[in-house]
C-alpha positions in Angstrom: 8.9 -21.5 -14.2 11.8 -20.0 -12.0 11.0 -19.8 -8.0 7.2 -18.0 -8.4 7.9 -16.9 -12.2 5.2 -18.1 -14.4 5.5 -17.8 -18.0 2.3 -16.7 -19.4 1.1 -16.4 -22.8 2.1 -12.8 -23.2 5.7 -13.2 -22.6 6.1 -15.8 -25.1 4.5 -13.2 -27.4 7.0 -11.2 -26.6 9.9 -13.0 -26.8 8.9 -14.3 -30.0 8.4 -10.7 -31.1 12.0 -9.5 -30.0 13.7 -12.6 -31.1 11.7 -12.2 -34.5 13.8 -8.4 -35.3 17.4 -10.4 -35.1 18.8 -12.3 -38.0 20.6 -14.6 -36.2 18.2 -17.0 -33.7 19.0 -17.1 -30.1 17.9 -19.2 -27.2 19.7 -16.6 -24.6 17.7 -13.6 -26.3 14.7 -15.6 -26.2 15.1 -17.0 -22.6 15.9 -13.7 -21.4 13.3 -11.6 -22.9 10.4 -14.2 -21.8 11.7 -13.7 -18.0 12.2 -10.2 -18.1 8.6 -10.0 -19.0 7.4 -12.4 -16.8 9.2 -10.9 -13.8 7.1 -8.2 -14.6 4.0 -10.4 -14.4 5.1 -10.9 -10.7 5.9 -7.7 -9.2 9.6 -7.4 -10.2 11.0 -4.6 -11.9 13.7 -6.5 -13.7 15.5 -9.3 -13.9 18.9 -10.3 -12.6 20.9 -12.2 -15.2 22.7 -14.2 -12.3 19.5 -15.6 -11.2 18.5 -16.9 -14.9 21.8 -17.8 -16.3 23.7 -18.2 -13.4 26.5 -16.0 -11.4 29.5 -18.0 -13.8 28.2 -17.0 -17.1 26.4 -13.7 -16.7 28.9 -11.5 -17.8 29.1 -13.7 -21.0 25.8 -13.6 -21.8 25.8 -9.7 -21.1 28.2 -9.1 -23.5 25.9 -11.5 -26.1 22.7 -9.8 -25.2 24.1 -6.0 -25.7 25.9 -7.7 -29.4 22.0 -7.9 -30.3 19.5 -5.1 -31.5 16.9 -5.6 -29.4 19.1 -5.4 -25.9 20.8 -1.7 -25.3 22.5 0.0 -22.3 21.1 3.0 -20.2 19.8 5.6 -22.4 19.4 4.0 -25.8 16.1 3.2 -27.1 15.6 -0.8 -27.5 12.4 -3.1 -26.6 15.0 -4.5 -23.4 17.5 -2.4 -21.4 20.5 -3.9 -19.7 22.5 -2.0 -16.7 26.1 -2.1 -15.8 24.6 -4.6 -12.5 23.6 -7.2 -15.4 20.2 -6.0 -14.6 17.5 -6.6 -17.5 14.8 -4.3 -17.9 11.9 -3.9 -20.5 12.5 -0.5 -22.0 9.2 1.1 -20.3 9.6 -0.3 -16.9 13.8 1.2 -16.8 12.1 4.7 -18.4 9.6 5.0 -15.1 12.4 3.7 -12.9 15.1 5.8 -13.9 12.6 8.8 -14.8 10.9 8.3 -10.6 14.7 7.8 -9.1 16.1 11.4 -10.5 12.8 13.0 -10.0 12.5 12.1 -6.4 16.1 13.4 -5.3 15.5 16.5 -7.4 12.2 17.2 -5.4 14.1 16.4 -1.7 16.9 18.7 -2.8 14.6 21.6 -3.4 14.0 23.5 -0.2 11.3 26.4 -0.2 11.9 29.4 2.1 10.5 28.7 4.9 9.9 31.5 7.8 11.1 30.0 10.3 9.8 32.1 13.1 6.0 31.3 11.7 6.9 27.3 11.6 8.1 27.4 15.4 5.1 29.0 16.5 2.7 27.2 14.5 5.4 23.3 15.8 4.7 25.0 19.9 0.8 25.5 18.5 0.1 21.9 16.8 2.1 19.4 18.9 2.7 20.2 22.7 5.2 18.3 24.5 4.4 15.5 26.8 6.5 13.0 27.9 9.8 14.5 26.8 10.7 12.0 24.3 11.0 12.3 20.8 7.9 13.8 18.9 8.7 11.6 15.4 5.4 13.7 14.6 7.0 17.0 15.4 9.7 16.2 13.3 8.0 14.9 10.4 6.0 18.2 10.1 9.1 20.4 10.4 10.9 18.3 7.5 7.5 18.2 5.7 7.6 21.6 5.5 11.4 22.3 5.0 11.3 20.4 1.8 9.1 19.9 -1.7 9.4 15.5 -1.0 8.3 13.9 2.2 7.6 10.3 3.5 5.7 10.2 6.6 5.8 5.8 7.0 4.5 4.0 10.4 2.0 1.4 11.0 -1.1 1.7 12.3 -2.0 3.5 15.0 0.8 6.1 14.6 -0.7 8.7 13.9 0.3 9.6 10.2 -3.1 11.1 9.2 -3.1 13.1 12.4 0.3 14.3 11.7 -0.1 15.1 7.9 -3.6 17.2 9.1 -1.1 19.5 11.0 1.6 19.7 8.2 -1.1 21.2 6.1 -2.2 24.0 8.7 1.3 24.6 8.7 2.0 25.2 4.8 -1.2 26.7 4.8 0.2 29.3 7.6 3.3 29.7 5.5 1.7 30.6 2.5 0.4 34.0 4.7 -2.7 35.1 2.8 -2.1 33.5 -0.6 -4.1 30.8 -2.3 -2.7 27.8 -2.0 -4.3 24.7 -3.6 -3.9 20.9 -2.0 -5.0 17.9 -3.2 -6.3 14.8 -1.3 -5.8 11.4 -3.1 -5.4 7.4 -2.4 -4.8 4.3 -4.6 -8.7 3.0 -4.1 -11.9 4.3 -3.2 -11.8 2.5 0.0 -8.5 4.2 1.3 -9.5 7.7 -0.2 -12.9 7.4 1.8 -11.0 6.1 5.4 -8.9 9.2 4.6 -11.4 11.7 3.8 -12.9 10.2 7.4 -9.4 10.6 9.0 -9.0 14.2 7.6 -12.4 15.4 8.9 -11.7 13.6 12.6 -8.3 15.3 12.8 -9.4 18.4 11.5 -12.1 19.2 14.3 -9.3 19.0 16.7 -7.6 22.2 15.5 -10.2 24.6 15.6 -8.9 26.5 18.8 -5.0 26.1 17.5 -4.8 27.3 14.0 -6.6 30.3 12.1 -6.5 28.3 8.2 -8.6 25.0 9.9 -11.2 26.0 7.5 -8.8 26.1 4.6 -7.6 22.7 5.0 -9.5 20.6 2.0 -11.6 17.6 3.1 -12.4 16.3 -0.8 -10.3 13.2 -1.7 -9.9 10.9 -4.8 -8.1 8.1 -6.3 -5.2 8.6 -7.5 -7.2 7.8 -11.1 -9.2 10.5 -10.8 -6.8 13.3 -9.8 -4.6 12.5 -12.5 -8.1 12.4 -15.0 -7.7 9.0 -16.4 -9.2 8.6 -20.1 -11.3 6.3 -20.6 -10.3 2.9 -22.5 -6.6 4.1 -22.5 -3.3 3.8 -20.2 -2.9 7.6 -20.5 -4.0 10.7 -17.8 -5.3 14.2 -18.7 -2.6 15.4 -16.2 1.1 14.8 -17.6 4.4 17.0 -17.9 2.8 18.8 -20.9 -0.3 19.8 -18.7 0.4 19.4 -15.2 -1.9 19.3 -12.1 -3.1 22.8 -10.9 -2.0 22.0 -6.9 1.0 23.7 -5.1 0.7 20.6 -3.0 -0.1 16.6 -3.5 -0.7 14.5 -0.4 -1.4 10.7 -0.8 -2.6 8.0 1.3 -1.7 4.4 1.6 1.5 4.7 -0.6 3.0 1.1 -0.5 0.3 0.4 -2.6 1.3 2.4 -5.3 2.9 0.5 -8.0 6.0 2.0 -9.6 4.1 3.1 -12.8 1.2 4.7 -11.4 3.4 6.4 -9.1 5.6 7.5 -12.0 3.0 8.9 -13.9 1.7 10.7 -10.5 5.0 12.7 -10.4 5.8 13.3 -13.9 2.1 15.4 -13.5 3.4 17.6 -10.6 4.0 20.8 -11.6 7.7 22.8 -10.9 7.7 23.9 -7.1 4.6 21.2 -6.0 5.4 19.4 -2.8 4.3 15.9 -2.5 4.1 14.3 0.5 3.5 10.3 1.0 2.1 8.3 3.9 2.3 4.9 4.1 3.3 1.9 5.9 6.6 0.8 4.4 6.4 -2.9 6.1 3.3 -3.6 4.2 3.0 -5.7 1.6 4.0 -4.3 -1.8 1.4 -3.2 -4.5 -0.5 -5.8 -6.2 1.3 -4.6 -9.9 5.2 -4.1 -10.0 7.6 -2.5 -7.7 7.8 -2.6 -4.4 8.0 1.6 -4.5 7.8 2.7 -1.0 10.2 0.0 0.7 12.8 0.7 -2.2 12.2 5.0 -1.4 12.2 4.6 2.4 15.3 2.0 2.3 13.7 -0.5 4.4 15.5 -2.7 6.4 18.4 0.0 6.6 18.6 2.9 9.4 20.4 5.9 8.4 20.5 9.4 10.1 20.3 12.5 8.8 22.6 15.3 7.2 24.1 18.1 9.3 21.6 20.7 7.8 18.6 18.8 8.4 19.6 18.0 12.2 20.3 21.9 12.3 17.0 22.7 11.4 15.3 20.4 13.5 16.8 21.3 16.1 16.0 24.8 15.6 12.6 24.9 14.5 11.5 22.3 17.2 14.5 21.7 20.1 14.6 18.1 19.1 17.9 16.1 18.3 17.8 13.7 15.0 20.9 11.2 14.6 23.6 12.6 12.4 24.7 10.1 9.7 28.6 10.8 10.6 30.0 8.1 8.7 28.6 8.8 4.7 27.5 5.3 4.4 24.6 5.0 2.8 24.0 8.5 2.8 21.3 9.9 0.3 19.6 13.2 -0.7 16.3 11.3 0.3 17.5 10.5 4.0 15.9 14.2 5.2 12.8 13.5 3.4 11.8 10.2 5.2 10.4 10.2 8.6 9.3 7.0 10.6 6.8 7.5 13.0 7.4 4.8 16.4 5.2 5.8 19.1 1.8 3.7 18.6 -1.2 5.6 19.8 -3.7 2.9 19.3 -2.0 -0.7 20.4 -0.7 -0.6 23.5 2.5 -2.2 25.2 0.7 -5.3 26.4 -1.7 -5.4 23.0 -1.8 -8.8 20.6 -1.6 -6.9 17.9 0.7 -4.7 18.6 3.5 -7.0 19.9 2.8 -9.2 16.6 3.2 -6.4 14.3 6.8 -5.6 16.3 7.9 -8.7 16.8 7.1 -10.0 13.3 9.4 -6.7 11.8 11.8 -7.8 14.3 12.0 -11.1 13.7 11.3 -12.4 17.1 8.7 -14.8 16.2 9.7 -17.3 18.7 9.5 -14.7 21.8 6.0 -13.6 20.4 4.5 -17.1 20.2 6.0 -17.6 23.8 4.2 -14.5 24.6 0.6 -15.7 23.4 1.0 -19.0 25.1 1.2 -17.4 28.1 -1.4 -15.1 27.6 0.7 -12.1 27.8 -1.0 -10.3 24.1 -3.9 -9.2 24.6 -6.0 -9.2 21.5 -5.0 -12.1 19.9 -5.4 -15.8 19.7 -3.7 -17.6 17.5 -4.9 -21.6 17.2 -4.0 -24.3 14.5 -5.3 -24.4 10.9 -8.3 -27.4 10.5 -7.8 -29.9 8.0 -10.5 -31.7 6.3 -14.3 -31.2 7.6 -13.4 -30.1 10.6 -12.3 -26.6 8.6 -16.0 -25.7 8.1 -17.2 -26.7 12.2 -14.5 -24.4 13.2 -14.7 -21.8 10.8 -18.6 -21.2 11.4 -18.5 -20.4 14.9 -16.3 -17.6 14.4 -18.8 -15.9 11.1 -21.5 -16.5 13.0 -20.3 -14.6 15.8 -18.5 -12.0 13.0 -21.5 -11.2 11.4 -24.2 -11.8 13.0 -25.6 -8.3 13.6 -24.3 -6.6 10.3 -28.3 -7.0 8.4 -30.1 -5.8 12.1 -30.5 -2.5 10.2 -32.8 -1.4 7.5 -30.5 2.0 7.2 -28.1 1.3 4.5 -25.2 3.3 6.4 -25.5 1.0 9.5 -25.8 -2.0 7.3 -22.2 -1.2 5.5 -20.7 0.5 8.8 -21.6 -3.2 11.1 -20.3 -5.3 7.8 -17.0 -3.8 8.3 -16.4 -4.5 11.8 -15.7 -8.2 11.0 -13.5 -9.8 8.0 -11.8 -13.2 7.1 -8.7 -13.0 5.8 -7.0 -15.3 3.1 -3.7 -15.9 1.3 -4.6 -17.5 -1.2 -7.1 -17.5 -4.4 -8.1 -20.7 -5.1 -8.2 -24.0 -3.3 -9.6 -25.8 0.1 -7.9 -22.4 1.8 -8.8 -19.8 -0.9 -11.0 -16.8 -0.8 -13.3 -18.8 -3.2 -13.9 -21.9 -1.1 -13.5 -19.5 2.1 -16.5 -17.8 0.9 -18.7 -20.6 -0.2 -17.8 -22.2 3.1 -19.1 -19.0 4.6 -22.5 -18.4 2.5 -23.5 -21.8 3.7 -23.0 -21.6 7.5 -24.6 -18.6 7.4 -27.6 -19.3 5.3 -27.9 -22.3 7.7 -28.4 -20.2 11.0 -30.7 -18.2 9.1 -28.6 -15.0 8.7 -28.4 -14.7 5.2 -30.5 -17.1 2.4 -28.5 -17.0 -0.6 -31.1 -19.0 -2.6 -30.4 -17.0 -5.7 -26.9 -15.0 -6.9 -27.9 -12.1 -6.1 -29.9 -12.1 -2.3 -30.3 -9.6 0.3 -26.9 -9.2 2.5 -24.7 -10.3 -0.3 -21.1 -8.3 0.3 -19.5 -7.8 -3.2 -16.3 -6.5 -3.7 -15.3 -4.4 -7.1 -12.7 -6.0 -9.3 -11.8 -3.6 -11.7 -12.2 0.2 -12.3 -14.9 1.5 -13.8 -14.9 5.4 -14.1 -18.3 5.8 -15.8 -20.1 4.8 -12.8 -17.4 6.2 -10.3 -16.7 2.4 -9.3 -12.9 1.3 -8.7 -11.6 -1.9 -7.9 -11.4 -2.7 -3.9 -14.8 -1.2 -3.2 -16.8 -2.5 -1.3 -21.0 -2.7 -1.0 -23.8 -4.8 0.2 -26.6 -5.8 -1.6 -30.0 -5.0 0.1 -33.8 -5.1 0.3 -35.0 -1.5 -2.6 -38.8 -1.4 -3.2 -37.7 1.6 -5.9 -35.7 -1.3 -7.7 -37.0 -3.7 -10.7 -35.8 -6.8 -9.1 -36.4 -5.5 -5.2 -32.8 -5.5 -4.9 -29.8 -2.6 -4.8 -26.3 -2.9 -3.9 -25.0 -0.2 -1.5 -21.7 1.5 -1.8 -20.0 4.0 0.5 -18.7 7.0 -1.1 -15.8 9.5 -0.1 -18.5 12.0 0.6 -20.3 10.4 3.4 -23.0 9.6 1.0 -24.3 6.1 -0.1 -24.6 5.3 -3.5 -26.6 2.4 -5.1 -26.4 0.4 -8.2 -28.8 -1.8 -9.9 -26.5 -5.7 -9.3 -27.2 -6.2 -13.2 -25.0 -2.7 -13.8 -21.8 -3.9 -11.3 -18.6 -3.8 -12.9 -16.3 -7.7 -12.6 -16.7 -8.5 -8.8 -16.8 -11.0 -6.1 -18.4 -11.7 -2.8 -16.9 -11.1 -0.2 -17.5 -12.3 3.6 -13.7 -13.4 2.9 -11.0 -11.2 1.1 -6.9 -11.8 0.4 -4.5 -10.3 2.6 -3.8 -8.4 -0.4 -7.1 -6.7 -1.3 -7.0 -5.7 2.1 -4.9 -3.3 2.3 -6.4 0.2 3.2 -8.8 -1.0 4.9 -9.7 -1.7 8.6 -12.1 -4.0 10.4 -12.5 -4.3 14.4 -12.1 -8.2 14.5 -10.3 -10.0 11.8 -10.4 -13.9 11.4 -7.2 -15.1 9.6 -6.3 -18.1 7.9 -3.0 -19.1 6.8 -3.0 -22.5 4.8 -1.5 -25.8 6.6 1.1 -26.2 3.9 4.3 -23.8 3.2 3.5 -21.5 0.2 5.8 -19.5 -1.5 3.7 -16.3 -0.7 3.9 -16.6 2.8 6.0 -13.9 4.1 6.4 -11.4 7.0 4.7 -8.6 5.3 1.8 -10.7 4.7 1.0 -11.9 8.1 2.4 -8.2 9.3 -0.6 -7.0 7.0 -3.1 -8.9 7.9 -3.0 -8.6 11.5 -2.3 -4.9 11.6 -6.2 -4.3 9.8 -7.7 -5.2 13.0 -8.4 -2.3 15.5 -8.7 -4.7 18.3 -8.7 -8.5 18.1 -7.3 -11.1 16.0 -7.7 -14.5 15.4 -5.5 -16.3 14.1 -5.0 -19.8 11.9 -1.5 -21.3 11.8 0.7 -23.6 13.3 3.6 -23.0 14.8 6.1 -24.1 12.3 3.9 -22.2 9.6 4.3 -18.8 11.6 8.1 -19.5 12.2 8.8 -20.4 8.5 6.8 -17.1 7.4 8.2 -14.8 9.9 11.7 -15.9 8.6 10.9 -14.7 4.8 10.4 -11.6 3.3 9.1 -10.3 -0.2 12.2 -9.6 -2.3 11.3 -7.6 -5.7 14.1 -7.0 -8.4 14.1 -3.2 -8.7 17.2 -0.9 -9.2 14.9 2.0 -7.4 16.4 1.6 -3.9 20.2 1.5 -5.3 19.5 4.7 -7.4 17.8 6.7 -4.5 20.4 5.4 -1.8 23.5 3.9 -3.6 23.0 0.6 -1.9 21.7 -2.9 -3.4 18.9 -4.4 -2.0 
């Protein structure tokens, strides 16, 4: 193990395999192939011979890893790929890397003709002025619109869905009478369902603005799905050689999106397609490898925009952008990324709002002052309990959580009350896991009489979906309760929501890998969001801990928080952020991590 990297059975495998095609045995091959897979097992990308070998000796052992046949440089075909930055790849993570970097800039740099006279009319239509400040909205339409690539990031509450509603009666204005075909997608049936919702909800607010309202589409799938996934394989129906049959892609919850599902989504885009991405770019990063939409929107880094792009802002919509006068760090992406600021949903004086701020800021002492003073509204944040205290404390607040989500017999109020509560977790296993979390749970609310989980499988028993299964249309991260069916064998159905509005149910026996779930990870959470959210950070440092987790968590609430942790724990966490080897962000903005 190096730091968080785990060598696990595969990597030896292939190590042994690469080191098995040389004639001459060597430890540095071997070493190096079993971390650059492993790195892979945790998120990264590649590796960076400096941190395995050291800064002293990784030119030397460049030089001995490209003397071998299984190491090559850029371009050459070999089972591990080594960069002039002594950056060690395996072959098929460099190919979707260097294949999504090109691509990307290729799609910013192609600008449609837009009519700019139609655009103006339709910006003055879709988003009046108000206070006189900048409209990031406004703006991230016009450059939406002005180019085939677009990244609309922000965090909750800021409107992106709102926003990217409007950029579509805009396109659809442009196209003047001809068909133009859009596609709706997200990385999990949960966030394709919450965007279907948002996409309806936004819609109905354009009726009286905008003549193509009822040509704005409302169906929305996984990513999966749209690309036609075949079954029992890593491949898609939709690829360069057949592409997808939409002039325009738009997908939710993009930090998500590992870097090859997202490679394989572009590579299907036909010539002239735009693709636009929404997403929250201080999330946590996808579950598999890359950290995709940090490394695209350079986060951490504020740049302004070209001279052309702050031209045609300012003409299509009267605004003023910043120019990016000095060339540093300038990029071909910089006019396709638009942060939106202005929070619609958390006020100034809101708990969650000031955490989510302060925690990107880095002002986690002045936010902690804050709450002790009762100055954030909407959250409370209290020490972790140790021992048996953990399962006094943590009752009172499921009880009050769920204690009204089974007064329904209808199973659309059932799942709609479930989701107004959740317990968060970092961690898996242990006294602080989701396992434990949700054993702890079971019992305190079989006690009061809410629940009686007498058997596996009882009525009110949340499951979540662990993997995808396309046969029954059930992909990992949904979500469904199990409930009271007289048309059942066993008496008992579990309920799923579907992007349709409908609800769907399943016999338990037919449920792909899953897992209750009164308690999720931080992680799984992602795309989704509760009213209340109870969460627990472990007493002891943890490598995982990290701004973007906490930043995560908090931000699913819509209006409270609670929150475990001590003070040092929230300090020590607020001070560390995720860091995933990639050479994405230097390829898109010629700039290093």
């Amino acid at each position: 193990m190096l730091g968080n990297l785990q060598i696990r059975d595969i990597d030896s495998v292939f190590a042994d395999f690469v080191c098995s095609k040389e004639i001459v045995e060597s430890d540095i091959l071997r070493k190096a192939a079993l971390y650059a897979s492993a790195a892979v097992g945790v998120g990264n990308i590649c590796i960076d011979l400096s941190d395995i070998f050291g800064s002293s000796d990784a030119d030397s052992v460049s030089s001995l890893l490209l003397s071998t046949k299984s190491v090559g440089i850029p371009g050459d075909y070999c089972p591990l790929i080594l960069d002039d930055s002594n950056r060690l790849y395996l072959y098929r993570y460099w190919k979707y890397e260097t294949f999504l970097s090109g691509k990307l800039i290729e799609m910013a740099s192609d600008l449609p003709i837009v009519d700019t006279g139609l655009l103006k009319d339709g910006l003055k239509r879709l988003f009046p002025k108000s206070d006189g400040k900048p409209d990031w909205q406004l703006i991230a339409a016009a450059a939406a619109v002005r180019s085939r690539f677009c990244i609309i990031s922000g965090g909750p509450g800021t409107g992106k869905t709102t926003t990217v509603v409007k950029i579509l009666a805009l396109l659809l204005e442009q196209a003047t009478g001809n068909r133009m075909r859009i596609a709706l997608a997200a990385p999990t049936g949960k966030a394709a369902a919450r965007l279907k919702e948002s996409i309806f909800k936004a819609g109905t607010g354009l009726t009286e603005l905008t003549a193509v309202v009822e040509d704005i589409p409302d169906d929305v799938s996984t990513i999966q799905r749209l690309l036609g996934v075949i079954p029992h394989s890593c491949r898609y129906r939709y690829n360069a050689e057949n592409p997808l049959p939409y002039e325009a892609v738009v997908v939710d919850e993009a930090s998500m999106i590992p870097l090859a599902l997202m490679s394989k989504l572009v590579e299907a885009l036909a010539p002239g397609t735009r693709l636009i991405l929404l997403g929250d770019r201080d999330q946590l990063a996808s579950v598999e490898a890359g950290a995709v939409l940090g490394d695209i929107c350079n986060s951490g880094h504020g740049f302004g925009f070209s001279k052309k792009f702050q031209m045609f802002i300012a003409e299509t919509t009267n605004s003023t952008v910043p120019y990016n006068s000095t060339g540093e760090g300038g990029s071909l992406l910089a006019d396709s990324v638009i942060v939106l600021l202005k929070n619609y949903r958390f006020g100034e004086g809101s708990g969650i709002g000031t955490v989510s701020r302060s925690i990107n800021n880095g002002n986690a002492y002045l936010l902690l002052d804050e709450i002790k003073k009762n100055t954030s509204e909407g959250l409370v944040i209290s020490e972790t309990p140790r021992g048996e205290f953990l399962q006094v404390k943590l009752a009172k607040s499921v009880l009050a959580g769920f204690a009204d989500y089974l007064n329904s017999e209808n199973p659309d109020e059932v799942l709609a009350a479930f989701d107004k509560f959740r317990v968060l977790c970092l961690l898996r296993q242990g006294q602080y896991g989701v396992e434990e979390i949700n054993t702890l749970i079971e019992s305190s609310l079989g006690t009061s009489g809410i629940i009686n989980p007498d058997k596996l499988w009882y009525h009110g028993r949340p499951v979540m979906v662990n993997v995808n299964d396309y046969a029954l249309k059930l992909f990992n991260g949904d979500i469904g309760v199990t409930l009271k069916d007289p048309e059942s064998e066993i008496g008992l159905s579990v309920y799923f929501p579907s992007v349709n509005g409908t609800v769907r149910k399943y016999s338990p026996y037919r449920l792909p890998q899953h897992e209750t779930v009164f308690a999720m990870t931080v992680h799984k959470s992602q795309g989704s969001e509760f009213d209340k959210v109870l969460m627990i950070m472990p007493p002891e440092i943890n490598q995982i801990m990290t701004r973007e987790v906490i930043y995560t968590g908090v931000t699913r609430a819509r209006t409270s928080v609670e929150l475990w942790c001590s003070d040092e724990i929230f300090y020590s966490t607020c001070a560390k952020t995720v860091r995933r080897h990639s050479g994405l962000r230097q390829a898109l903005w010629g700039l290093n991590p």
